[in-house]
C-alpha positions as CSV (number, residue, x, y, z in Angstrom):
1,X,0.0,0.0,0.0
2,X,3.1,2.5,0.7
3,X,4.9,1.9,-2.9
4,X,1.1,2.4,-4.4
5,X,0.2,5.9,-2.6
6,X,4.0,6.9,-2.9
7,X,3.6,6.6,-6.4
8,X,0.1,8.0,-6.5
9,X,1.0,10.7,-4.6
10,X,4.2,11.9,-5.8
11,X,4.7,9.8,-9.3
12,X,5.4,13.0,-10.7
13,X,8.6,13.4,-9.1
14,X,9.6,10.5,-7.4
15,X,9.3,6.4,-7.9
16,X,9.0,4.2,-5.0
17,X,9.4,0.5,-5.0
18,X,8.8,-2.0,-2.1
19,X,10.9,-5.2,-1.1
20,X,10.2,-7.1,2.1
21,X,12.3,-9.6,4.5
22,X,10.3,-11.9,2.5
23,X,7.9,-12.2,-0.7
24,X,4.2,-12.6,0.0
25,X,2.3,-12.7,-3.4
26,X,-0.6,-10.3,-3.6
27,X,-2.8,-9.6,-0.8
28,X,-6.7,-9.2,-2.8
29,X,-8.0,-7.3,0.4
30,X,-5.3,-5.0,-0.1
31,X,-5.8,-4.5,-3.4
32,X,-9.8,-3.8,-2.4
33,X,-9.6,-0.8,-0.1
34,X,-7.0,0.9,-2.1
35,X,-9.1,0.3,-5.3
36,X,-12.1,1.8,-3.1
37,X,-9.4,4.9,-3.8
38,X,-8.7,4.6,-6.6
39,X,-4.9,3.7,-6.7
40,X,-5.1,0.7,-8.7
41,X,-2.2,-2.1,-7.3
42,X,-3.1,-5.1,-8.7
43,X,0.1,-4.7,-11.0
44,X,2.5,-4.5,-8.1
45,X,5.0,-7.7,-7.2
46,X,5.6,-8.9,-3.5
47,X,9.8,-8.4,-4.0
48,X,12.2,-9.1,-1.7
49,X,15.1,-6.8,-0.9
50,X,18.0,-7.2,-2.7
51,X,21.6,-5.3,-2.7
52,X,21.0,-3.8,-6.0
53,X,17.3,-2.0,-4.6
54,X,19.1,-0.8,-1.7
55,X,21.6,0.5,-3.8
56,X,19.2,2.5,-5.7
57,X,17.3,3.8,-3.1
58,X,17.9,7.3,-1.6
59,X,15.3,6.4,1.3
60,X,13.8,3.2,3.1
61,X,10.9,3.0,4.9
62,X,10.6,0.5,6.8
63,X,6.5,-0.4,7.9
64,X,6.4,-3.2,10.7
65,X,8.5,-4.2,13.4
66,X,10.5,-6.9,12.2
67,X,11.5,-5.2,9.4
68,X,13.1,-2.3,11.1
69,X,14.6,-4.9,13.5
70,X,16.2,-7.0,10.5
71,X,16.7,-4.5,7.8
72,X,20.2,-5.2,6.7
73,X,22.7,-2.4,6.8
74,X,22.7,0.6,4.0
75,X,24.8,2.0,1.8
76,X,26.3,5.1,3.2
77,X,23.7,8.4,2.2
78,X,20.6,5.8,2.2
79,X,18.2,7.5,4.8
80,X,16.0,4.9,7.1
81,X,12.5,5.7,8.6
82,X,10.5,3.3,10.3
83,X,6.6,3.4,10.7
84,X,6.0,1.0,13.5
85,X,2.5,-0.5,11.6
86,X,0.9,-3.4,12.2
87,X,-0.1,-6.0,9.6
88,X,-3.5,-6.1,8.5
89,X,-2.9,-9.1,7.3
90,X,-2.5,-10.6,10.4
91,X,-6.3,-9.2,11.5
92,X,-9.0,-11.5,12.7
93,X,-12.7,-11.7,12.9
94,X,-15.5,-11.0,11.0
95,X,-15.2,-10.2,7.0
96,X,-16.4,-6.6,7.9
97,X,-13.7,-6.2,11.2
98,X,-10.8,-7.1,8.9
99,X,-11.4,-5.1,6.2
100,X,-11.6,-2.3,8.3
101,X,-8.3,-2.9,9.8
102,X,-6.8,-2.7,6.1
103,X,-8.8,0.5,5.7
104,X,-7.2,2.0,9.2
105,X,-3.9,0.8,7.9
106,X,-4.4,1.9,4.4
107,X,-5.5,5.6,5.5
108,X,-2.6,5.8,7.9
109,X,-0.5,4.9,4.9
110,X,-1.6,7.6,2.9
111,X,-1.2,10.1,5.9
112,X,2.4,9.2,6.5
113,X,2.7,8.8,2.6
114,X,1.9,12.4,2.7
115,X,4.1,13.6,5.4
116,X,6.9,11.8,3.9
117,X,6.5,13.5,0.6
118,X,6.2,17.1,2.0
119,X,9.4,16.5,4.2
120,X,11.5,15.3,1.0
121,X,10.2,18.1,-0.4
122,X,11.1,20.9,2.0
123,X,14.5,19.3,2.6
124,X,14.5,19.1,-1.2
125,X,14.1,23.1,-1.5
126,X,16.6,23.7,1.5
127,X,19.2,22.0,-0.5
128,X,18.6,23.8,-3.3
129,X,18.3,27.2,-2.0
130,X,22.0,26.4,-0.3
């Protein structure tokens, strides 16, 4: 859901790609409630990190505990910032209760999503203006 609003959100300028400790496949209720958004991510690929991503990447995100725990060291100038989420795919009950876990979890997503893109921004202009 990050690498979808990321992309969404800030396609224009940036391109975000997720890896994970491990690959998952496609989650289809994750795929529901950001469709509900309209970000489409149906096209997306459950990756896992390799050294040539991290290599590439100017920033990691890191979204659940484990990962920030066991994310492997960076290249020197890679930026790290953890969001301490859980998984919605680890939400019980009812049809109804888990979907609206991955809605919580997607909209807090798209807030941090947000955040995240204003900050690189700012910091962005700072540089420049230097």
């Amino acid at each position: 859901m990050a690498e979808g609003w990321a992309n969404y959100l800030g396609g224009e300028w940036l391109e975000a790609r997720s890896a994970g400790l491990e690959a998952h496949g496609k989650n289809p209720r994750a795929i529901a409630v950001m469709q509900e958004t309209g970000v489409d991510i149906s096209h997306q690929e459950s990756k896992t990190l390799t050294s040539d991503l991290l290599a590439w990447a100017e920033l990691v995100v890191t979204v659940c505990g484990h990962a920030d725990e066991h994310c492997p060291v960076l290249p020197p100038g890679v930026r790290k910032e953890h969001w301490p989420l859980p998984d919605p795919a680890k939400a019980t009950g009812s049809e109804d209760t888990i979907m609206n876990v991955f809605r919580a979890t997607r909209d807090d997503i798209k807030n941090r999503v947000q955040g995240l893109i204003r900050d690189v921004k700012r910091l962005a202009h700072t540089d420049a203006a230097n």
